[in-house]
C-alpha positions in Angstrom: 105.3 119.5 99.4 108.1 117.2 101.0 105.9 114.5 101.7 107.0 110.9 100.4 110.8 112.4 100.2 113.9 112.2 102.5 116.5 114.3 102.9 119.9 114.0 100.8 121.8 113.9 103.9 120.0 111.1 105.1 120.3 109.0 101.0 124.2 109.9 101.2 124.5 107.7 104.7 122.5 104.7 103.0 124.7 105.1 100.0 127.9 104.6 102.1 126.4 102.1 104.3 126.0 100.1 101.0 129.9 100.7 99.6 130.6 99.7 103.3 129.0 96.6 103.1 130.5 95.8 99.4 127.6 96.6 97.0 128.8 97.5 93.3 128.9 100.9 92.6 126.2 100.2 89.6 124.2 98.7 92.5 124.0 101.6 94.5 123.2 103.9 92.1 120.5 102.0 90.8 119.0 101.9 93.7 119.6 105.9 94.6 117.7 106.6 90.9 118.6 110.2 91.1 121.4 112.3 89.5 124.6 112.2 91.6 124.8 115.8 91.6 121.9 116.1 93.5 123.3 114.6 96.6 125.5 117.3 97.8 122.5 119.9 97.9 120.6 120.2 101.2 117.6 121.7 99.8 116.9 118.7 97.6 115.1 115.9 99.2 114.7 112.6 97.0 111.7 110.1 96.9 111.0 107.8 99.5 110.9 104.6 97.2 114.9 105.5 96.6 114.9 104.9 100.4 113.5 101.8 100.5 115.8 100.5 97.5 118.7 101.3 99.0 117.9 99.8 102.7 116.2 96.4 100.5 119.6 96.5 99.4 121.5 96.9 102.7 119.7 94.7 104.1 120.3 91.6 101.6 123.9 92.2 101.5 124.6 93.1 104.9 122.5 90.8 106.2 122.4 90.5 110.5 123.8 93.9 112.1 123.1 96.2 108.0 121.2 98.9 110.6 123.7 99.1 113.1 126.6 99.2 110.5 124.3 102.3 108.7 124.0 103.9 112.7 127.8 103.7 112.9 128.3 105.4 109.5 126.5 108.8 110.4 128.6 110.1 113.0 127.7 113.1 114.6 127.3 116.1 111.8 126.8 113.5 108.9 123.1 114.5 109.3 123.4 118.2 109.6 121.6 120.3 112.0 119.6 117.3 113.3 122.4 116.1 114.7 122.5 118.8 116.7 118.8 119.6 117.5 119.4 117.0 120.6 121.3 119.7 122.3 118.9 122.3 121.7 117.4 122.5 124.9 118.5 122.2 128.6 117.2 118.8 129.0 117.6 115.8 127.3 113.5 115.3 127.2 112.7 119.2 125.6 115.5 118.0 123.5 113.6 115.0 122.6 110.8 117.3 121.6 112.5 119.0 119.2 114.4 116.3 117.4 111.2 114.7 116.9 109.0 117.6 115.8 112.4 118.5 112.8 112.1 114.8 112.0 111.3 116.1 108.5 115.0 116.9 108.7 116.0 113.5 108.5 113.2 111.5 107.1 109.6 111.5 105.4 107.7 114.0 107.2 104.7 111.5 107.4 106.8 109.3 109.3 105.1 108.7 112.8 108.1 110.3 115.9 107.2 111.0 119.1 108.5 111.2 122.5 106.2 109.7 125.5 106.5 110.6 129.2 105.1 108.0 132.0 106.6 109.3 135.4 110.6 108.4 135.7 109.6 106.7 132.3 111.1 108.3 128.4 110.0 106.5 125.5 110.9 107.1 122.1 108.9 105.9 119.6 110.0 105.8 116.4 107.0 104.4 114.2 103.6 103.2 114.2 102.6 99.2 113.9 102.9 98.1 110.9 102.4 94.8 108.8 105.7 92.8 109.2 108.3 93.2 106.1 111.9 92.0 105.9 113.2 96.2 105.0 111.8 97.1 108.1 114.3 95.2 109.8 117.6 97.0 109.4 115.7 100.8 109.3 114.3 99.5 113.1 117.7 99.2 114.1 119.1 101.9 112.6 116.6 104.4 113.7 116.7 103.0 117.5 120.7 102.9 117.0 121.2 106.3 116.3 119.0 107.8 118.5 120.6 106.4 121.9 124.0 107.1 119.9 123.1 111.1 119.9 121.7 110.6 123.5 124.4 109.8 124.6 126.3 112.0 122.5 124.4 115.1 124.3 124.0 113.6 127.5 128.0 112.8 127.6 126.7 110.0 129.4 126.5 105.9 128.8 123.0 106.0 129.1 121.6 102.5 129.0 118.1 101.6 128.0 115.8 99.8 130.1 113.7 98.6 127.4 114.2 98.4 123.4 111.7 96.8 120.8 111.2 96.2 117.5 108.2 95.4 115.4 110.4 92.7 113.5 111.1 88.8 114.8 114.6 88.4 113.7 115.7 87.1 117.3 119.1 85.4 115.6 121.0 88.3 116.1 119.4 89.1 119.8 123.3 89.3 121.4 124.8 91.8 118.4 121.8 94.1 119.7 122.4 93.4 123.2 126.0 94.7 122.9 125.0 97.8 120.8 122.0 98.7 123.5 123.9 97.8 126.9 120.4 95.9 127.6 118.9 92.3 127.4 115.4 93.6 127.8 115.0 93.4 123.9 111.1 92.5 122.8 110.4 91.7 119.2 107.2 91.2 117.3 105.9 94.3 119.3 103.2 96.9 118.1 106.0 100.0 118.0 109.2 100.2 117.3 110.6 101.9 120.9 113.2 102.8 123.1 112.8 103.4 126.5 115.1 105.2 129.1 114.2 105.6 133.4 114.9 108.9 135.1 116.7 110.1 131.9 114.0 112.8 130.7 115.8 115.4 133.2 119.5 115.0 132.1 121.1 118.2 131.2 122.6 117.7 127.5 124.8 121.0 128.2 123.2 122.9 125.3 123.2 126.4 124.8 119.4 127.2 124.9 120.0 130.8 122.3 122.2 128.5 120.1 119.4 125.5 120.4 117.2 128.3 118.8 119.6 129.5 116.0 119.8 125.3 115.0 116.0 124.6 115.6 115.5 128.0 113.3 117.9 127.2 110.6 116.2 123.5 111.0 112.9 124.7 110.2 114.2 127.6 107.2 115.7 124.4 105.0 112.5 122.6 105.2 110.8 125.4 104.4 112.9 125.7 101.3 113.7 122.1 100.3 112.1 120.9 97.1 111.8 117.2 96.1 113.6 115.9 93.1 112.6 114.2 90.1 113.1 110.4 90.4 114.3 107.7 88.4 111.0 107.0 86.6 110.1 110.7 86.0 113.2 111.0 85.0 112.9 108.3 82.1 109.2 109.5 81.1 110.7 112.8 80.6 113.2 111.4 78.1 110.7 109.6 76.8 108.4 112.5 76.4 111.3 114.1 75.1 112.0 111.7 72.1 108.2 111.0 71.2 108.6 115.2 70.3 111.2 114.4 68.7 110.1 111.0 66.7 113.2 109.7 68.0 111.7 106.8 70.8 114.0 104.1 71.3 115.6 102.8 73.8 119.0 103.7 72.7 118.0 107.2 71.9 116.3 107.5 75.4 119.4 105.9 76.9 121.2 108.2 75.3 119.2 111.5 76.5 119.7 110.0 80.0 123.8 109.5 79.2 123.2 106.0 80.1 123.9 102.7 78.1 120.9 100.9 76.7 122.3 97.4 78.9 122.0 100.2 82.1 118.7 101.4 81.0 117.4 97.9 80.4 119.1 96.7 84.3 117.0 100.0 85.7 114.1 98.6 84.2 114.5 95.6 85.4 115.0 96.7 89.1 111.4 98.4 88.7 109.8 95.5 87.9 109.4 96.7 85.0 110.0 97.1 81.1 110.3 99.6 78.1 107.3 98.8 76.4 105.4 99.1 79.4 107.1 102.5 80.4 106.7 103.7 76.8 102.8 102.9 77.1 102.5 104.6 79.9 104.0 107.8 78.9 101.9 107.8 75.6 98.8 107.1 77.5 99.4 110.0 79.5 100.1 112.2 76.3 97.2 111.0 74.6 95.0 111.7 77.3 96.4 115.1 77.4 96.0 115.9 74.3 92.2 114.7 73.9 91.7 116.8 76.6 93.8 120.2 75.5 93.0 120.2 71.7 90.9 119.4 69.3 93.6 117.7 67.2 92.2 115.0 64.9 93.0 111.6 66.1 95.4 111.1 63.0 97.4 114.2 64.3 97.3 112.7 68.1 98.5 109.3 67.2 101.6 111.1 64.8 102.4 113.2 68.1 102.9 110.3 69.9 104.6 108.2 67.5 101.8 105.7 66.7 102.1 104.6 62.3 98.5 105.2 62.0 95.3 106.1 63.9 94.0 102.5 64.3 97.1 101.6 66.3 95.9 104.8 68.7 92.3 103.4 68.7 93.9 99.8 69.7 96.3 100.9 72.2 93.6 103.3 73.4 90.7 100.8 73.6 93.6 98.2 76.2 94.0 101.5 78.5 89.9 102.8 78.7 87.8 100.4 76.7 86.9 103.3 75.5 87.5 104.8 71.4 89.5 108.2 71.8 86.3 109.4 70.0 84.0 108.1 72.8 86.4 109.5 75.4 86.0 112.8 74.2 82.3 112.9 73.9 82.1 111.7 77.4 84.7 114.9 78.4 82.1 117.5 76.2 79.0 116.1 77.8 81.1 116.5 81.1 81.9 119.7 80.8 78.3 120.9 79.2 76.9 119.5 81.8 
């Protein structure tokens, strides 16, 4: 399952919008919270949350125009064969079609795309309403940016708009977005994030309709074959895990299993609202609870494996995460199951 991930592709253009816009390196990857190596392989797709970091952080140091400075970093190709899907059919609208039905190519596959047809009238639509929230504002433009940027791009025409909208009201940068779109009918506050084009749907885009299926086939095969990748915080419970096996669970010794300092590790935490004794908790909670329910280890034994001094400490720590005993909580899984 890809849902709640985005492609690598897509993560490498937010990372170098970041760098663009002067973010510290420590910044960035912070905010990426996966292994760099995974970033050059286009069957790994990385959690959505990394998104949202990295375009929380575009947006507060790029401030007015961070989505239109991230559309200008992903020239054509940057994206891979979405890029190309907009010249995958003879027409710029059965192009539409496809781009927004391999959207999965580019961004969380539950992410509402669609392409609507009133008469002379093509809309885009890029998103469904949603409660106002400052992040949305630079992935709006972004989104809407790049699209008319591969339209015209396939169209080899200066297409103009003749309406764009945005769920956001940040009106202060109304002309920056006037010169990117070629139009003044800009709307904000609006239910759906939307561009709309007038006798456009028919525009040849000069594609190759047997090499429009080789891309929308090749488009299809990666999905098929991606596979999400551990993030940041499974990444830590892991090491966690890892040391509690090994009765070696501190945060140096996890920092170290990560090949991270224990300042970075403490920074990460930090960024996740979050700290190590509440991270540690929640991977012993998790073990515990596993082991009550796969053995029949005494609770001496359970507390040892995860690195509690004595079984009252398990019963305490137990009693703030159920308000149960770990004795209680196994009864109640027997006379479960016997039931």
């Amino acid at each position: 399952m890809i849902d709640g991930t985005i492609p690598t592709r897509t993560a490498v253009v937010l990372q170098r919008t970041a760098s663009r816009l002067g973010a510290p390196r420590w910044q960035i990857d912070g905010a990426v919270g996966v292994d760099e190596r995974h970033l050059g392989d286009e069957q790994v797709r990385i959690p959505i949350e990394s998104a949202w970091r990295m375009w929380e952080l575009i947006g507060s140091i790029g401030g007015p125009g961070a989505g239109l400075c991230a559309s200008a970093t992903a020239a054509r190709g940057v994206l891979g064969v979405w890029d190309y899907l907009f010249t995958s059919r003879p027409t710029l609208a059965d192009s539409l079609r496809t781009v927004m039905e391999l959207r999965s190519a580019v961004t969380d596959p539950t992410v509402v795309w669609e392409v609507l047809e009133d008469g002379a009238l093509l809309t885009v639509r890029v998103g469904v309403a949603v409660e106002s929230d400052p992040v949305f504002v630079p992935v709006e433009e972004f989104v809407l940016s790049l699209i008319l940027r591969r339209i015209r791009e396939a169209t080899g025409a200066e297409i103009v708009p003749m309406r764009v909208a945005f769920t956001h009201r940040v009106t202060h940068r109304r002309r920056e977005l006037i010169d990117e779109f070629g139009t003044s009918r800009i709307d904000f506050g609006m239910p759906f994030s939307e561009i709309t084009f007038l006798d456009a749907g028919r525009l040849p885009t000069g594609g190759d309709p047997a090499l429009g299926e080789v891309f929308s086939g090749y488009a299809k095969l990666l999905l098929s074959t991606s596979r999400p990748v551990a993030g940041w915080r499974e990444r830590l419970h892991l090491a966690i895990s890892e040391a509690l096996t090994d009765n070696d669970f501190g945060l140096d010794s996890v920092a170290r299993r990560l090949s991270i300092s224990s300042r970075t590790l403490q920074r990460r935490l930090c960024e996740m609202d979050s700290t190590w004794s509440d991270e540690l908790d929640r991977v012993r909670q998790e073990q515990v609870d596993n082991l009550l329910r796969g053995t029949e280890l005494p609770i001496e034994s359970v507390a040892a494996r995860v690195g509690y001094a004595d079984a009252r400490s398990l019963r305490r720590a137990f009693h703030r995460w159920t308000g149960q005993t770990p004795a209680a909580y196994r009864r109640d899984l027997e006379d479960k199951r016997a039931g």
